[in-house]
GUDO-621767 format. One record per residue (C-alpha): residue number from 1; y negated, z negated, x negated. Coordinates in nm, 4 decimals, decimal comma. Last residue first. Example, Ala and Ser with C-alpha at 12.3 -4.5 7.8 and 13.67 -1.06 7.14 Angstrom:
residues 2
  tipa        py        pz        px
     2    0,1060   -0,7140   -1,3670
     1    0,4500   -0,7800   -1,2300
END
This chain:
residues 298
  tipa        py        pz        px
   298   -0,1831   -0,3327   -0,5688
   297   -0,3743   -0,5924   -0,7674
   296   -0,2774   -0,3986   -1,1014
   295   -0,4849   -0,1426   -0,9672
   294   -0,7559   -0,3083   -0,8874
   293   -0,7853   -0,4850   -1,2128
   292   -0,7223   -0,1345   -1,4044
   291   -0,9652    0,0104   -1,1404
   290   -1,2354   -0,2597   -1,2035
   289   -1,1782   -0,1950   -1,5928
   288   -1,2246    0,1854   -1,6324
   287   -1,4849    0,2367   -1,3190
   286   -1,7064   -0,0427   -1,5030
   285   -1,6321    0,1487   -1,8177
   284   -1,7877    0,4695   -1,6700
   283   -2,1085    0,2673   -1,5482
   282   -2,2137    0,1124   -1,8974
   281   -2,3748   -0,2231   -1,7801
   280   -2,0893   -0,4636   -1,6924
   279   -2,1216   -0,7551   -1,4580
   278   -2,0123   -0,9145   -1,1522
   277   -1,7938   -0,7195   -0,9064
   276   -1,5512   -0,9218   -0,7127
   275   -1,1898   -0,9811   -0,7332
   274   -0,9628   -1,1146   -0,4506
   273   -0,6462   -1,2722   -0,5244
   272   -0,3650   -1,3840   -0,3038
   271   -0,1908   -1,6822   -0,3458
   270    0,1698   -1,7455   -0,3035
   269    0,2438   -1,6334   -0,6173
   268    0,0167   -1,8080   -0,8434
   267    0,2235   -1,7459   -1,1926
   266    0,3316   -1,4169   -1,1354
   265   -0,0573   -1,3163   -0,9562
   264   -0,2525   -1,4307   -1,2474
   263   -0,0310   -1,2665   -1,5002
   262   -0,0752   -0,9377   -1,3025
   261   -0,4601   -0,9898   -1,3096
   260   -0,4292   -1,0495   -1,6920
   259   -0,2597   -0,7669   -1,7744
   258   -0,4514   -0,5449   -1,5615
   257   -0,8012   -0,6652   -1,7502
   256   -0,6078   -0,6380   -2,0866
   255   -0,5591   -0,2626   -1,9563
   254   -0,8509   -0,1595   -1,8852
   253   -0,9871   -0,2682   -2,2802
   252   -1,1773   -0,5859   -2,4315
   251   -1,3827   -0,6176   -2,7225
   250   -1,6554   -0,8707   -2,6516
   249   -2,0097   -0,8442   -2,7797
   248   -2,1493   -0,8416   -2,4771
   247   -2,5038   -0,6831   -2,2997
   246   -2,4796   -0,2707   -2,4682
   245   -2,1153   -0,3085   -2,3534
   244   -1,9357   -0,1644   -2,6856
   243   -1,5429   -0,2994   -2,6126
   242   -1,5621   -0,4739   -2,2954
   241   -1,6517   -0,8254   -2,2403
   240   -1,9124   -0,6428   -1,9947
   239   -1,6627   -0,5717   -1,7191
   238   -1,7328   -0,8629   -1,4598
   237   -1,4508   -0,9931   -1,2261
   236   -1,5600   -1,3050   -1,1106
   235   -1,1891   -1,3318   -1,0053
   234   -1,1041   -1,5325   -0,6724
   233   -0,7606   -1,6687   -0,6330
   232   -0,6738   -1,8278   -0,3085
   231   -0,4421   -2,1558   -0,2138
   230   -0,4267   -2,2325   -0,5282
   229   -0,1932   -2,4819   -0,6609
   228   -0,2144   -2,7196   -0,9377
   227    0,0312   -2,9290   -1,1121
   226   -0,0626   -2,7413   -1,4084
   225   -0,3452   -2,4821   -1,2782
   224   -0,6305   -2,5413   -1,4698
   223   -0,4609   -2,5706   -1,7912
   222   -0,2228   -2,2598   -1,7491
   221   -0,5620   -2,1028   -1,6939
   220   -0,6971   -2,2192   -1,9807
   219   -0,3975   -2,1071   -2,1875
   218   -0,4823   -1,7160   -2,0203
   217   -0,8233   -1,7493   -2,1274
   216   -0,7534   -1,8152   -2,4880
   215   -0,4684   -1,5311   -2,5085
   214   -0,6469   -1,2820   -2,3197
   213   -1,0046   -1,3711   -2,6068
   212   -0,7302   -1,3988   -2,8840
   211   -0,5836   -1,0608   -2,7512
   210   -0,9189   -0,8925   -2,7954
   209   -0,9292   -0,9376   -3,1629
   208   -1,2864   -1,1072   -3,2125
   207   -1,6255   -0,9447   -3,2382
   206   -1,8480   -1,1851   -3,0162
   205   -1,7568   -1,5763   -3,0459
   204   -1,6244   -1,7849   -2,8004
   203   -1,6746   -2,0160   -2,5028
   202   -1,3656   -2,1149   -2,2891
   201   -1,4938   -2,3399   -2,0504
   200   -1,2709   -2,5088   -1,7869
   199   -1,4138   -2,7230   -1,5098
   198   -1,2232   -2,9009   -1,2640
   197   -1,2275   -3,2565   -1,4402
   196   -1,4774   -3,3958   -1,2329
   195   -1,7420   -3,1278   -1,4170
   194   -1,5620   -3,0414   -1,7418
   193   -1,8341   -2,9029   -1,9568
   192   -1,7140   -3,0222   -2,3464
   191   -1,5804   -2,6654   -2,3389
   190   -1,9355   -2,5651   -2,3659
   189   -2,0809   -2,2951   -2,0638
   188   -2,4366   -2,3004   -2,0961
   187   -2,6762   -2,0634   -2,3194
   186   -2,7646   -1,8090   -2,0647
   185   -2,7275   -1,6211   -2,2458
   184   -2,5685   -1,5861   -2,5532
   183   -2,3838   -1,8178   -2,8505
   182   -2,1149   -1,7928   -2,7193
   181   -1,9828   -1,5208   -2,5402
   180   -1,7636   -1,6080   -2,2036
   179   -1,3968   -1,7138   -2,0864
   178   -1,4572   -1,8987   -1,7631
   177   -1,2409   -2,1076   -1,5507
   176   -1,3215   -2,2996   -1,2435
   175   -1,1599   -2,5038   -1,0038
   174   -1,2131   -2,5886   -0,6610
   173   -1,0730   -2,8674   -0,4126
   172   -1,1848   -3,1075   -0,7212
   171   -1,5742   -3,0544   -0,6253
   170   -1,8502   -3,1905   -0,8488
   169   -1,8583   -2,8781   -1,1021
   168   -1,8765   -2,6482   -0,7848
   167   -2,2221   -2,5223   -0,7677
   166   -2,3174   -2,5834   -1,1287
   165   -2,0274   -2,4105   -1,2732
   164   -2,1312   -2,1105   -1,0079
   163   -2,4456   -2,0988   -1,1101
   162   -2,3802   -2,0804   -1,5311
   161   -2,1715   -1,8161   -1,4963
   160   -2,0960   -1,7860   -1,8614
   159   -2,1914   -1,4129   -1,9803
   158   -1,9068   -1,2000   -2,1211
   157   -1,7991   -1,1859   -1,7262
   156   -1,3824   -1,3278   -1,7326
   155   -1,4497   -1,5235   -1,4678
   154   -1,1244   -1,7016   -1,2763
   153   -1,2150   -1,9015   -0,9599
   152   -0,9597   -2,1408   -0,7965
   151   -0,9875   -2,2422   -0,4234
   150   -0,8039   -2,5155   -0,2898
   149   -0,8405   -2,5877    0,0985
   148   -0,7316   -2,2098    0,2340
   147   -0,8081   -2,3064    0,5743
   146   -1,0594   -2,1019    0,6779
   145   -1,3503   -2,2832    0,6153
   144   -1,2303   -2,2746    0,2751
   143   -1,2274   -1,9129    0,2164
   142   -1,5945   -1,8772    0,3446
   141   -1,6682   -2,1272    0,0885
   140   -1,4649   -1,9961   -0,2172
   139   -1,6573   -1,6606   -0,0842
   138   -1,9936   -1,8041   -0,0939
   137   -1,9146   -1,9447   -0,4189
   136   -1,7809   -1,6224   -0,5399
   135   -2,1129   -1,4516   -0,4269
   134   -2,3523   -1,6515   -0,5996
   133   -2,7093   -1,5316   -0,4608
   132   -2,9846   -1,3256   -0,6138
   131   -2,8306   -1,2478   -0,9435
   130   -2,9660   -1,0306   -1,2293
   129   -2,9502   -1,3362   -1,4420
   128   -3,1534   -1,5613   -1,2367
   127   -3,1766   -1,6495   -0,8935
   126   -3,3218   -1,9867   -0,7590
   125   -3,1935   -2,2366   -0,4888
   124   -2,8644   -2,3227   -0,5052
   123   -2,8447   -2,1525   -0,8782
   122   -2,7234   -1,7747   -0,9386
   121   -2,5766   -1,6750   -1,2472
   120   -2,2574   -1,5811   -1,0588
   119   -2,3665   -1,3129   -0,8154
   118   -2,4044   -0,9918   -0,8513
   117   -2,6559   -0,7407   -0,7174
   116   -2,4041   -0,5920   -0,6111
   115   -2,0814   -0,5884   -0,4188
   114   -1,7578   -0,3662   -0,4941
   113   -1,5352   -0,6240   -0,3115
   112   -1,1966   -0,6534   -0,4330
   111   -0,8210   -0,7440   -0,2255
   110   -0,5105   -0,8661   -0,2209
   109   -0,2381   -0,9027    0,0588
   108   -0,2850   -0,8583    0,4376
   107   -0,1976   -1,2430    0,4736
   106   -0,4950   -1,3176    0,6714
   105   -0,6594   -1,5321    0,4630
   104   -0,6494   -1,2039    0,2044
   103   -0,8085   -0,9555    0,4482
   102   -1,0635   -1,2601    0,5118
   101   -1,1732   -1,2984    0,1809
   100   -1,2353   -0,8988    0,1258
    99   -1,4128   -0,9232    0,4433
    98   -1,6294   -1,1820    0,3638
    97   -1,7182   -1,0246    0,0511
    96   -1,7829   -0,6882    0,1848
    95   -2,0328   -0,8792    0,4521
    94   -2,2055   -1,0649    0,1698
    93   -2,2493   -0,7222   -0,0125
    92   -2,4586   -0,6438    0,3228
    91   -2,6607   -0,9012    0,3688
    90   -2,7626   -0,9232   -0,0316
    89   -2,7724   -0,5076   -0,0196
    88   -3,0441   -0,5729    0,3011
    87   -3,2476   -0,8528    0,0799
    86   -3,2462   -0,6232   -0,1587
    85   -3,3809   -0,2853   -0,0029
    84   -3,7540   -0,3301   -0,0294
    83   -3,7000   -0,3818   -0,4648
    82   -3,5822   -0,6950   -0,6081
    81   -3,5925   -0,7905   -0,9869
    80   -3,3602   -1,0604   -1,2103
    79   -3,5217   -1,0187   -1,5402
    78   -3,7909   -1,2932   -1,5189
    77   -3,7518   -1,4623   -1,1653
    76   -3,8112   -1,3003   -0,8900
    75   -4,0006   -1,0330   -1,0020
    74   -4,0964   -0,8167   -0,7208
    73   -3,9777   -0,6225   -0,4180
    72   -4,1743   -0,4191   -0,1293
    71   -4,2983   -0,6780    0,0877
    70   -3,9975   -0,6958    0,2961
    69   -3,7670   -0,7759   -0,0369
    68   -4,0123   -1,0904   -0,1355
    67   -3,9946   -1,2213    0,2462
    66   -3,6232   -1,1880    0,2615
    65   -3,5457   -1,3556   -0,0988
    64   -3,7828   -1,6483    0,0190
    63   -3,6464   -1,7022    0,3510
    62   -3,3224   -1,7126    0,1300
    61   -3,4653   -2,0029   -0,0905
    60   -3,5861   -2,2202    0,2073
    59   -3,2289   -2,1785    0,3774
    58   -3,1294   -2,3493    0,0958
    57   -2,8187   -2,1835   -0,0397
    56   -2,3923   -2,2693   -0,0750
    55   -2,2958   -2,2843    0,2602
    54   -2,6091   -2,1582    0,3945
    53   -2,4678   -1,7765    0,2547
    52   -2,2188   -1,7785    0,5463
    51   -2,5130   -1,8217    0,8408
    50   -2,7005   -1,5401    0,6518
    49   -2,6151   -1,2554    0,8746
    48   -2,3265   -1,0158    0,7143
    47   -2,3394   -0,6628    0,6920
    46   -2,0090   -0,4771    0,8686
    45   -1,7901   -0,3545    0,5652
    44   -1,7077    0,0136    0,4208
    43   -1,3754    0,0253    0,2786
    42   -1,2439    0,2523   -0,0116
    41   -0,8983    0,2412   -0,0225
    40   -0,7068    0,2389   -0,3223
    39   -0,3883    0,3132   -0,5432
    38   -0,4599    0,6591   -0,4614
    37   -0,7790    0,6898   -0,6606
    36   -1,0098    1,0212   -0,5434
    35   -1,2456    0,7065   -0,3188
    34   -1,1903    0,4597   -0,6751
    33   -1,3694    0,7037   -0,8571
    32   -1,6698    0,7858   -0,6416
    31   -1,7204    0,3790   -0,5823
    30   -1,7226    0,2897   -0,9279
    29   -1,9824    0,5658   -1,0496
    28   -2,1703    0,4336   -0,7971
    27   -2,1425    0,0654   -0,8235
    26   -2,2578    0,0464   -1,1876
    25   -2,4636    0,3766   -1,1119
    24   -2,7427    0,1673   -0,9005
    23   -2,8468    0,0318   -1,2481
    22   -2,8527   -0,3543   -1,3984
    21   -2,9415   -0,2286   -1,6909
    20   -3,3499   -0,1852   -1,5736
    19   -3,5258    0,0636   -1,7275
    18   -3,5367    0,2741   -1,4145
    17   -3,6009   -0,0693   -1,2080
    16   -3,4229   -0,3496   -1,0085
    15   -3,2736   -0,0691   -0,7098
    14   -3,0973   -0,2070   -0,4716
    13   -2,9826    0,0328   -0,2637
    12   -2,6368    0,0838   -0,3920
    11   -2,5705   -0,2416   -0,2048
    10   -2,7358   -0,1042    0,0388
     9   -2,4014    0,1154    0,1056
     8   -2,1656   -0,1887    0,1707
     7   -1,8755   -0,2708   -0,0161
     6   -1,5015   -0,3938    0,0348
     5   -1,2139   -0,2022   -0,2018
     4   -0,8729   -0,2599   -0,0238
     3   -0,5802   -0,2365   -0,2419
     2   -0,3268    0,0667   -0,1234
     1    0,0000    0,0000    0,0000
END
């Protein structure tokens, strides 16, 4: 059976800048490849309303985002930029993500939701990093209120996701891994970081052998999961730890992306996994490594 790809056409819409990396093309290039792939099917999801995104923001925040976006875009905060069709790619990648959730709750098997702007730099109530509003949190939410109680979140982005540590670190029913460059931005991410013991940091240097940077993930996810089982496995699936991202120093390939996914689902397998698009700023090796993952969801 083919793996359902969730997404939304604003999210295409939003549009940060010509000089901007954070380009329309990460999601297009994606999105024309995976529709001639046979080992997926392109879905487009209903936009969401913000009722699911209160979970995790202050309403004060998202009035904020929708007032900015109706009066044409702006800085919102330093590098992370909105143009008049934000607000309506935030609505409508939280739709794909809900969907993608759901699909799995439902017992319809895996899933991946093509969003952007992503997600996992962003705070309660402030976006940074190219991220307006954390979309794995809102889907470890969404997930939750649906009965799937324990919620672990694997994020393999070359950049620690600083927002969703913060937004979970206090909460045993989720756990989070992260394998990310260090030093870089946004300078978080130690593996002194433990939250209530739910928190597990891999930080590492740029420029090593790629299977120390598997190898190191994969033993904190043996960690994270030793007498622990998820109910759902969401991947903050970003693509810039691979080999010559202009924004990593990482040195990853498709296939250590697919070898990972399919060692995630042998040693969780009775829960499904749902990937979503973080980062990854050359839009051919996006394709490359979100269709590995994809396909090794199938």
């Amino acid at each position: 059976m083919p793996v359902p790809v969730f997404t939304h056409p604003d999210c295409v819409r939003h549009d940060p800048g010509p000089d901007h990396p954070e380009t329309p093309a990460r999601l297009a290039t994606l999105l024309e490849r995976a529709r001639s792939d046979p080992r997926v099917r392109v879905v487009e999801s209903a936009a969401a309303g913000r009722e699911a995104l209160l979970a995790v923001h202050s309403d004060g925040y998202l009035e904020g985002l929708e007032a900015m976006s109706r009066r044409g875009g702006g800085a919102l905060f330093l590098d992370t930029i909105m143009n008049r069709a934000s607000w309506s790619a935030v609505l409508g990648a939280t739709g794909a993500v809900l969907a993608a959730v759901d699909h799995a709750r439902e017992g319809r098997g895996n899933a991946f939701a093509a969003v952007r702007p992503p997600g996992h730099h962003a705070l309660a109530a402030r976006g940074m990093g190219f991220c307006l509003v954390n979309n794995v949190v809102v889907a470890a939410r969404h997930a939750q209120r649906g009965g799937l109680a324990r919620v672990l979140i694997v994020d393999w982005d070359v950049h620690h996701g600083n927002g969703t540590q913060a937004l979970v670190e206090a909460d045993a029913t989720v756990r989070y891994v992260s394998l990310h460059q260090h030093p870089w931005y946004p300078g978080t991410g130690m593996a002194d970081e433990r939250g209530v013991g739910n928190v597990f940091n891999v930080p590492r240097g740029p420029g090593k052998p790629a299977d120390l940077y598997v190898d190191d993930l994969w033993a904190a996810v043996v960690a994270a999961t030793e007498g622990w089982a998820a109910d759902l496995v969401l991947v903050s699936a970003g693509f810039d730890a691979m080999l010559g991202d202009p924004l990593g120093g990482f040195t990853l390939e498709p296939e250590h992306y697919a070898g990972l996914t399919r060692r995630l689902r042998e040693r969780l397998p009775k829960a499904p996994v749902v990937g979503l698009l973080e980062g990854g700023y050359t839009p051919s090796r996006v394709a490359d490594g979100a269709l590995a993952h994809v396909g090794a969801l199938a």
